[in-house]
C-alpha positions in Angstrom: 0.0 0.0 0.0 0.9 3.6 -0.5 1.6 6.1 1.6 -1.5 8.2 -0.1 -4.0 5.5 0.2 -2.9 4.6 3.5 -3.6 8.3 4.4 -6.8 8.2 2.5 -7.9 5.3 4.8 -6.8 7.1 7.7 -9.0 10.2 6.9 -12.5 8.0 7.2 -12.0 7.3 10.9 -11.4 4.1 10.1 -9.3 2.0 13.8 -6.0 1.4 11.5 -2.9 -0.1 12.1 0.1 1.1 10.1 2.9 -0.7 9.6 5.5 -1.7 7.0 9.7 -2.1 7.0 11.8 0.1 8.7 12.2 3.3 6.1 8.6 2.8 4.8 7.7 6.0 6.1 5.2 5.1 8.8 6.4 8.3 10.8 6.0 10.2 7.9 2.5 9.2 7.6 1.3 9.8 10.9 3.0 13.2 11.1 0.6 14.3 7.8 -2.6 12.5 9.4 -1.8 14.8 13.0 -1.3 18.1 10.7 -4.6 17.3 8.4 -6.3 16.7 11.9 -5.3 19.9 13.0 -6.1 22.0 10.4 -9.5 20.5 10.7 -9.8 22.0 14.6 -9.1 18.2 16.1 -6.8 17.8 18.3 -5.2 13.8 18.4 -3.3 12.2 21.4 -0.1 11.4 20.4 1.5 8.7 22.3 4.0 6.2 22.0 5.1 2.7 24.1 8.7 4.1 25.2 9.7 7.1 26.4 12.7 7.7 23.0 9.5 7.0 20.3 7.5 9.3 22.3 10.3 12.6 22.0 10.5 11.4 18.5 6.7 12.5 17.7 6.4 15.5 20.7 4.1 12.9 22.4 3.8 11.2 26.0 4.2 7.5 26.6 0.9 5.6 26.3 1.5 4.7 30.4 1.5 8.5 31.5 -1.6 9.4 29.0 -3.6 6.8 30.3 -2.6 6.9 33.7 -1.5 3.4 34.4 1.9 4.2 34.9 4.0 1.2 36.0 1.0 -1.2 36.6 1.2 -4.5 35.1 -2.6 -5.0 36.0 -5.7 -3.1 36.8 -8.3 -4.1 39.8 -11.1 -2.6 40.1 -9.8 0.0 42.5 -7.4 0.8 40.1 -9.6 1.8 37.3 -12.3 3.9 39.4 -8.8 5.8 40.6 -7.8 5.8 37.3 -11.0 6.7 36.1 -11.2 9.6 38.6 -8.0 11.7 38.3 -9.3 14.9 36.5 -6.0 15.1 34.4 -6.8 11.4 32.7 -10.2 12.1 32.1 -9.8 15.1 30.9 -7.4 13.9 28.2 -9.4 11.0 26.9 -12.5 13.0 26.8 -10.8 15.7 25.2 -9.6 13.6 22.4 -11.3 11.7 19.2 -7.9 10.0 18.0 -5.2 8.2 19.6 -2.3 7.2 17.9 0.1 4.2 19.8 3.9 4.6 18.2 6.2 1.6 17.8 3.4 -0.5 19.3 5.4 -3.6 18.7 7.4 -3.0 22.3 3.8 -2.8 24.1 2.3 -5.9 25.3 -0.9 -7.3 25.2 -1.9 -6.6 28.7 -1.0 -3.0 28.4 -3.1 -2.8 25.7 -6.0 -3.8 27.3 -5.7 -1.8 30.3 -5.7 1.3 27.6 -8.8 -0.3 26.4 -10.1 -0.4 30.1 -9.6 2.8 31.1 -11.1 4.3 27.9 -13.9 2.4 27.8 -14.8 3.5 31.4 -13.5 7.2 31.2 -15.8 7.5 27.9 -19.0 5.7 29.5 -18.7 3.6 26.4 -18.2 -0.2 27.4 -19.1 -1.8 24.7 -17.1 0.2 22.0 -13.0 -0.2 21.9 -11.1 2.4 23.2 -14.2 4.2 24.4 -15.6 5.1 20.7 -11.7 6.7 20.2 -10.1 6.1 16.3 -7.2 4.0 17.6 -4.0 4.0 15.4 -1.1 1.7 16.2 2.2 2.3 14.6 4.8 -0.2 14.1 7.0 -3.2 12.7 6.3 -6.4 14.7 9.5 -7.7 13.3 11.7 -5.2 15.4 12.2 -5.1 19.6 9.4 -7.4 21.4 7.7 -6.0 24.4 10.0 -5.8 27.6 8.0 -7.4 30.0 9.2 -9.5 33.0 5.6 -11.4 32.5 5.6 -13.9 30.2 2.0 -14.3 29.5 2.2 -10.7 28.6 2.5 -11.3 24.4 2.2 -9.0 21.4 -0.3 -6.2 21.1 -2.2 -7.6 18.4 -3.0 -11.1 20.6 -4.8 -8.3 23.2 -8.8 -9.1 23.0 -8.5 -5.1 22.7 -6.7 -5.2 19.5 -9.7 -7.5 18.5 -12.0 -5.3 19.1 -10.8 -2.2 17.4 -10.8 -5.1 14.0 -8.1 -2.0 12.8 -8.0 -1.9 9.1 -4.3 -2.9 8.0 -2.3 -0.4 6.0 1.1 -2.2 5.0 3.3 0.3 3.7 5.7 -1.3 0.9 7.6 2.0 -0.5 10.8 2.3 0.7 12.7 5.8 1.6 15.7 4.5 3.6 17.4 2.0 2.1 19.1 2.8 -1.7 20.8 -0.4 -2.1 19.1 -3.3 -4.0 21.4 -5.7 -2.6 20.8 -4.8 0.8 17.2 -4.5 0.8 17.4 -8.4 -0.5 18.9 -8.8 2.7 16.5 -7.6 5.0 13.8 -9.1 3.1 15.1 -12.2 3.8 15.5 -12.1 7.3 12.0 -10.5 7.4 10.6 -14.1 5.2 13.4 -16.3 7.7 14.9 -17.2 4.0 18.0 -16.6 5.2 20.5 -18.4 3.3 24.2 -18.8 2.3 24.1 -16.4 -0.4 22.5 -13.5 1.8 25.8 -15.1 4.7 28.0 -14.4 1.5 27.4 -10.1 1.5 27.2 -10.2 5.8 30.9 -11.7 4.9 31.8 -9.2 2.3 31.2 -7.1 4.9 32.9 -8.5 7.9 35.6 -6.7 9.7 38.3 -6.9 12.5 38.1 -3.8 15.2 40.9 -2.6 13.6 39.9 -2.0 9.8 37.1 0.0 11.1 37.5 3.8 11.4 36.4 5.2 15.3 34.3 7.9 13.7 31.7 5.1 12.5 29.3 4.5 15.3 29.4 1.3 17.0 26.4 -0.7 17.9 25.8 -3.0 21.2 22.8 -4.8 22.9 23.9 -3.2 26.3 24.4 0.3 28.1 27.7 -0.4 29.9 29.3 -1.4 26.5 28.4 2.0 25.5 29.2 4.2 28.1 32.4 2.8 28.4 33.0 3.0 24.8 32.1 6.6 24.9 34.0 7.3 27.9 37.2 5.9 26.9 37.5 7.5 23.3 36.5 10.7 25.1 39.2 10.6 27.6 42.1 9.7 24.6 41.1 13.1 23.0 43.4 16.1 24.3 42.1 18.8 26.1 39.4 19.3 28.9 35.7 18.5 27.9 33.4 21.3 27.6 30.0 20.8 29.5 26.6 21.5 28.1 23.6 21.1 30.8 20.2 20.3 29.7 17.3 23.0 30.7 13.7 22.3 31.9 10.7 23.6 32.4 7.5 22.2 33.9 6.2 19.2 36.6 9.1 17.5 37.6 7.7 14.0 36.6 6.9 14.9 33.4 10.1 16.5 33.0 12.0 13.5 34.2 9.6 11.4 31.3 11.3 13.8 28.7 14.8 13.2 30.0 14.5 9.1 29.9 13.4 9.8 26.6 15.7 11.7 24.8 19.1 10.4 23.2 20.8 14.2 24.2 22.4 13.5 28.0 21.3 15.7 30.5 25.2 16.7 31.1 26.7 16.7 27.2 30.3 16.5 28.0 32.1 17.5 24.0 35.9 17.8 22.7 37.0 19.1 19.7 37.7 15.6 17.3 34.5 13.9 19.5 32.2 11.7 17.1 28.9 13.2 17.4 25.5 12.1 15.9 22.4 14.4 15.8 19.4 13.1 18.1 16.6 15.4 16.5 15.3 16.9 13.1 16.2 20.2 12.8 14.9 21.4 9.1 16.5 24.9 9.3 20.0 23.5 10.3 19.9 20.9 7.8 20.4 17.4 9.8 18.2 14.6 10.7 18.0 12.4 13.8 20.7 9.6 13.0 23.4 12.6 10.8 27.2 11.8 11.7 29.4 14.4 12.4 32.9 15.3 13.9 33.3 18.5 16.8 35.4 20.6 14.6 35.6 23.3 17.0 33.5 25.6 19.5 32.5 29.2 18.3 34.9 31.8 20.2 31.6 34.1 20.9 29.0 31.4 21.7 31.0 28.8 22.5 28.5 26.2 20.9 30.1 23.6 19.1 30.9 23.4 15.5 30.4 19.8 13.6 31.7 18.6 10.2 29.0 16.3 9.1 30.0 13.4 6.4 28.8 15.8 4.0 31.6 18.2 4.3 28.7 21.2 5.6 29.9 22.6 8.9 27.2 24.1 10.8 27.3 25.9 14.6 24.5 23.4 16.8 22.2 25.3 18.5 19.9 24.1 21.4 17.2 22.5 20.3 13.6 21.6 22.6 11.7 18.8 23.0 8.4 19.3 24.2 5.4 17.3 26.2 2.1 18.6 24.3 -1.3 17.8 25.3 -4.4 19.2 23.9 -2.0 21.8 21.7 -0.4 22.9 25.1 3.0 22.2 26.0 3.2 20.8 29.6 6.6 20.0 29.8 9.7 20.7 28.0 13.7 20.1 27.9 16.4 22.1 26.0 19.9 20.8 25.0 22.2 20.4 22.2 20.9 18.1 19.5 24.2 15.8 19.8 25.3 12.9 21.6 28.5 11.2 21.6 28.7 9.0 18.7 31.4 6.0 19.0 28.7 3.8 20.4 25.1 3.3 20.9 22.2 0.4 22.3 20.3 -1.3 19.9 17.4 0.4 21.5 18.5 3.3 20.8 19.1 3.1 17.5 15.3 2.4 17.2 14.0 5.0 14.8 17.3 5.8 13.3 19.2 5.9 9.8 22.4 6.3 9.1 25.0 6.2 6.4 27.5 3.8 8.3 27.6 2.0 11.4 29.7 -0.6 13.4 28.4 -3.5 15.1 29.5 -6.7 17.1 26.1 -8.9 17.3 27.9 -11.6 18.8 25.9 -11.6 22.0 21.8 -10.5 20.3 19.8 -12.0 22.7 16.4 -11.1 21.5 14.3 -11.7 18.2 14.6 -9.2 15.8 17.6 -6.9 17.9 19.7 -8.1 14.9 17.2 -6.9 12.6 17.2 -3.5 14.0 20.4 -2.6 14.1 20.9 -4.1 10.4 18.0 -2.0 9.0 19.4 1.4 10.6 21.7 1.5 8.0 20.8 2.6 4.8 23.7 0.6 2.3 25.4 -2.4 2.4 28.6 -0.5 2.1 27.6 1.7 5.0 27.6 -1.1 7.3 30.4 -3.1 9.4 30.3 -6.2 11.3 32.7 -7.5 13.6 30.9 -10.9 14.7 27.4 -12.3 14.9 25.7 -15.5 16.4 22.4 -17.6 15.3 20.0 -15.3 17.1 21.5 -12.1 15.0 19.1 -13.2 11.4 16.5 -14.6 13.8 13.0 -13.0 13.7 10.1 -14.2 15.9 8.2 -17.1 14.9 4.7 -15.9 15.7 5.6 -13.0 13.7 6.3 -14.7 10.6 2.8 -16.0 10.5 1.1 -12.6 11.6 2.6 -10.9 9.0 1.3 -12.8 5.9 -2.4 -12.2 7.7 -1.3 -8.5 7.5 0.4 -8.3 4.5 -3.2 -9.9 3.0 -5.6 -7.4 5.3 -3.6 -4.7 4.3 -4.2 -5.9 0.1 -8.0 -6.2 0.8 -8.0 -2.7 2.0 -6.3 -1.5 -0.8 -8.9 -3.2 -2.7 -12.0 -1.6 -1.3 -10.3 1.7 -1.3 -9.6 1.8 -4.9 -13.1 0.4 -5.7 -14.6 3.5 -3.5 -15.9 6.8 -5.8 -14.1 10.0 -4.9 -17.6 11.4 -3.6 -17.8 8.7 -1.4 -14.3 8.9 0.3 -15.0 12.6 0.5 -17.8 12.0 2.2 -16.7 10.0 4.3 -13.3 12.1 5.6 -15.7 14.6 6.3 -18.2 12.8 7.9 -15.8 11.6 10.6 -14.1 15.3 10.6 -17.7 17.0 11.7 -18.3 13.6 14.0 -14.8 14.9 15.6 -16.3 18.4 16.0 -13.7 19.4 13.3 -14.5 21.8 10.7 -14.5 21.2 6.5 -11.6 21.2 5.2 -11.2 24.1 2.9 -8.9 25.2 0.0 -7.3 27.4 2.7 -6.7 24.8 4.9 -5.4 22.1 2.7 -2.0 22.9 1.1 -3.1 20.3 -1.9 -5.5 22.5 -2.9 -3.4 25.5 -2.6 -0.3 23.8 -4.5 -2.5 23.2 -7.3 -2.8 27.1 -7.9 0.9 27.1 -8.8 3.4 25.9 -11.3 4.6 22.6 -11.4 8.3 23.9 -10.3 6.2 25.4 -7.3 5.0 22.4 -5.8 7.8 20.7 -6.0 9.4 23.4 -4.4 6.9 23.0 -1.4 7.2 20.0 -0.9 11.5 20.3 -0.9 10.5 22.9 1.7 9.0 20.3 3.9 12.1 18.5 3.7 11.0 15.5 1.9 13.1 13.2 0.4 13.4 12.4 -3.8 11.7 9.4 -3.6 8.6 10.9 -0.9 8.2 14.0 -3.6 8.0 11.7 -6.4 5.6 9.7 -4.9 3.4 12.5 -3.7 3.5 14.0 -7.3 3.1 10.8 -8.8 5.8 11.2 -11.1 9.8 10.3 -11.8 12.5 10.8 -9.3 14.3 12.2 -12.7 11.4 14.5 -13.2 11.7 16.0 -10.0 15.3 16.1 -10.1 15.2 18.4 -13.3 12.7 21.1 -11.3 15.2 20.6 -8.3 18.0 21.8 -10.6 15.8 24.9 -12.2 14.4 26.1 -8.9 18.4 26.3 -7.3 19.5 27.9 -11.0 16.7 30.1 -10.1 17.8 31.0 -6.9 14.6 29.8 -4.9 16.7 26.5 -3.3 20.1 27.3 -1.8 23.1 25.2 -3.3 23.9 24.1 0.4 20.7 22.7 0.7 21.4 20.5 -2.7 23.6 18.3 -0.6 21.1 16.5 0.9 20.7 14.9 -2.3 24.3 13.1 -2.5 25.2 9.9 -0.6 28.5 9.1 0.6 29.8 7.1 -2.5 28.5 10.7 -4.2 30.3 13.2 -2.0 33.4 11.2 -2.5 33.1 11.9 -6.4 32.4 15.2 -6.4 35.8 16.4 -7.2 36.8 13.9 -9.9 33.2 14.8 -11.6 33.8 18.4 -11.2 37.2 18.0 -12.7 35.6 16.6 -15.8 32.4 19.5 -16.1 35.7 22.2 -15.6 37.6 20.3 -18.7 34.4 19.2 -20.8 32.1 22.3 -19.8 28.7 22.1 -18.0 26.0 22.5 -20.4 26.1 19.0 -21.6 25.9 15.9 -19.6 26.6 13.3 -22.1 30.0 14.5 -22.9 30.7 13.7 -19.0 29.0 10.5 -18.8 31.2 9.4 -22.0 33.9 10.9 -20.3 33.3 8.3 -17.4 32.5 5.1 -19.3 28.9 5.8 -17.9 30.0 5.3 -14.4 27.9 7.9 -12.9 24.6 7.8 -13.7 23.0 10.8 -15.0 21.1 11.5 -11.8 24.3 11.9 -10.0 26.3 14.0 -12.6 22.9 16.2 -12.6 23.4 16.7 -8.6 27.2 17.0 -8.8 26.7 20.0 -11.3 24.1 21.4 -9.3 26.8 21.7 -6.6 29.8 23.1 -9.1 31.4 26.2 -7.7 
């Protein structure tokens, strides 16, 4: 399924649960879903199952929204206290959507105490979730629930996730991953086909400690491994670490929530030569959660740090926020640099990210699918390094290999009835669950679609660049070639209306590497032409990526 249709599905109120491989762009999706929501005056609960996916989305964790906390169970006297505390009733009533992030680490019996407690907060017993649209997030194929309870299984075995019968929305574009060969890979550990040949590229990429530079971050399953990586490669750099302390503002548990959360540390302790990697999307600055970088220095007015990312951009990091909202107010909020030290990181962790290389040792996985995660937060084969892994590293849960052929087949029925549904219809139906919301229609004002379509062609692309979407995402959107849009890329920067520093986040490492022998040949050959420089190169470089590498000529 698309990323359209599954938004179209999402619009009729439909209970949906949205999944698909790591780089599918489920995140992506719900972030358009909340801002259609609220330009239609509705206001969604945002919430995730760990405290990290919850700063990834502004949110809270489905524990504090609901108010179960730590509980493992409800009683009776639980719920009417539950029920009772004006803050969680005011919440769920307040709300007509919830969305549950990365719902595969949320057990079954979570989920139903959710169910519970909305149920009985909404005086609706005999509707899931209290009448709410329910939308759970999430690959069951990466981290299981951590529970000490083993009869506390998957999500989707809760009686709750029964009862919300959510319509499935597999998402099978991919936005990460650029590598054919890799993608093969993943696929197969996804289908437990794992074979020989798929052993032969883990080989290929198989290093000794050694080979591997200490910029590239490492992975392991455990904190101490990390902080003592970090510590130690800190410690070897000269100088004396400069310290940068995380601000707060707000209730004290909910600021302690935000802190658990966040990759930043609440004491960021930085040297020049440090390897850093950004821990937030900051659009006007020009990373992503997951960028690698090195400290190249700290500004002499400022003194905030300067980082080198693989790029070859420098750019001066500035504190960045991350924010509890509820109901469109922030409650809670904490303000650091968007960095952390970058020589290691958990598999947890790494939940969430991408990046253009990474390290690993997966030697001691201990839990379905941890191998899987780290492998898939890497965007290329040639990106990624591994020192040692055991059986458990290609291993993927057995229940899960069955649940997701019943998914993959809900989510192609859907697609069927959506496709057979008239315009009108749909219509009619977003807008009948909008006003059953107490949202407003949607009008041309409102929705940027039907503003775009008042401009150019090279105008909407343009808005859509300015969103920071990706190629591939703009493509899709527009419904037409990558090539396409990467000719109105190159007029709008001739034009002036994108900035040539912003061009780079079109190249990949294996890209930026060329640059200078490509822009050697467009000096020599001239720039007007790109065959002559494809000739030039045996055809080498595809035409794509001489189109980008002129775009950045100087």
């Amino acid at each position: 399924m698309t990323q359209v249709q599954a938004l179209a599905i999402l619009k009729t109120g439909a209970n949906v649960f949205l999944t698909g491989e790591p780089g599918a762009g489920k995140t992506h999706i719900v972030n358009e879903y909340v801002a259609y929501l609220r330009r239609r005056g509705i206001t969604p609960a945002i919430t995730a199952s760990t405290g990290i996916a919850a700063t990834h989305i502004s949110g809270m964790t489905i524990h504090s929204w609901s108010g179960i906390g730590i509980k493992t169970h409800l009683d009776k006297y639980d719920l009417d206290r539950i029920a009772s505390t004006e803050r969680v009733v005011r919440r769920i009533e307040n709300t007509s959507v919830l969305i549950i992030d990365e719902i595969s680490m949320l057990s079954s019996g979570t989920l139903s105490m959710v169910d519970a407690i909305c149920r009985d907060v909404r005086r609706s017993p005999d509707q899931a979730f209290g009448g709410l649209q329910t939308i759970f997030v999430g690959d069951f194929f990466q981290l299981p629930p951590v529970s000490e309870n083993s009869d506390h299984g998957f999500a989707y075995e809760s009686p709750a996730w029964s009862a919300a019968d959510p319509t499935v929305c597999y998402l099978t574009e991919q936005f990460r991953q650029d590598d054919e060969d890799f993608l093969t890979l993943l696929k197969a550990i996804r289908a437990n086909t794992f074979n020989s040949d798929h052993e032969r590229y883990m080989l290929s990429r198989k290093k000794q400690v050694s080979e591997v530079s200490e910029s590239i971050p490492r992975f392991f399953p455990h904190n101490a491994q990390v902080d003592r990586v970090n510590e130690d490669r800190l410690s070897k750099l000269a100088g004396d670490p400069k310290i940068f302390a995380m601000s707060t503002k707000g209730a004290a548990a909910l600021v302690e929530s935000l802190k658990k959360g966040c990759l930043s540390p609440e004491n960021l302790q930085l040297k020049v030569g440090a390897a850093v990697m950004f821990t937030k999307n900051v659009q006007k600055q020009g990373f992503v959660n997951g960028t690698l970088g090195t400290i190249k220095d700290f500004n002499t007015t400022t003194g905030l740090p300067i980082v080198k990312m693989r790029s070859g951009r420098t750019v001066t990091v500035e504190p960045a926020e991350w924010s509890l909202q509820e109901n469109g107010r922030v409650r809670a909020s904490i303000t650091q640099l968007p960095l952390r030290l970058a020589w290691a990181i958990t598999v947890h962790k790494s939940q969430g990210m991408s990046l253009d290389e990474a390290a690993m040792d997966l030697s001691n996985v201990f839990e379905y699918g941890q191998g899987y995660v780290a492998l898939s937060r890497v965007r290329r084969l040639s990106g990624l390094h591994i020192f040692g892994w055991n059986a458990r590293t290609f291993q993927v849960h057995p229940e899960i290999l069955a649940s997701d052929n019943q998914f993959r087949s809900a989510s192609a029925t859907a697609e069927i009835a959506l496709n057979s549904m008239p315009a009108e219809t749909l219509q009619k139906a977003h807008d009948d669950f909008a006003a059953r919301c107490g949202g407003h229609p949607e009008s041309a004002e409102d929705s940027p679609g039907e503003e775009l379509s008042a401009l150019d062609t090279y105008g909407i692309t343009l808005a859509y660049w300015n969103e920071n979407k990706t190629l591939a995402e703009i493509a899709t959107v527009r419904e037409l070639k990558e090539e396409t849009i990467l000719s109105h890329i190159e007029k709008l920067a001739n034009t002036g209306k994108i900035a040539k520093t912003d061009i780079s986040r079109l190249l990949t490492p294996a890209l930026d590497q060329a640059l200078p022998e490509i822009h050697a040949a467009f000096r020599e050959l001239g720039h007007d032409k790109l065959s002559p420089i494809n000739a030039h190169f045996s055809g080498r470089y595809p035409y794509d990526s001489l189109r980008i590498a002129r775009m950045l000529l100087k």
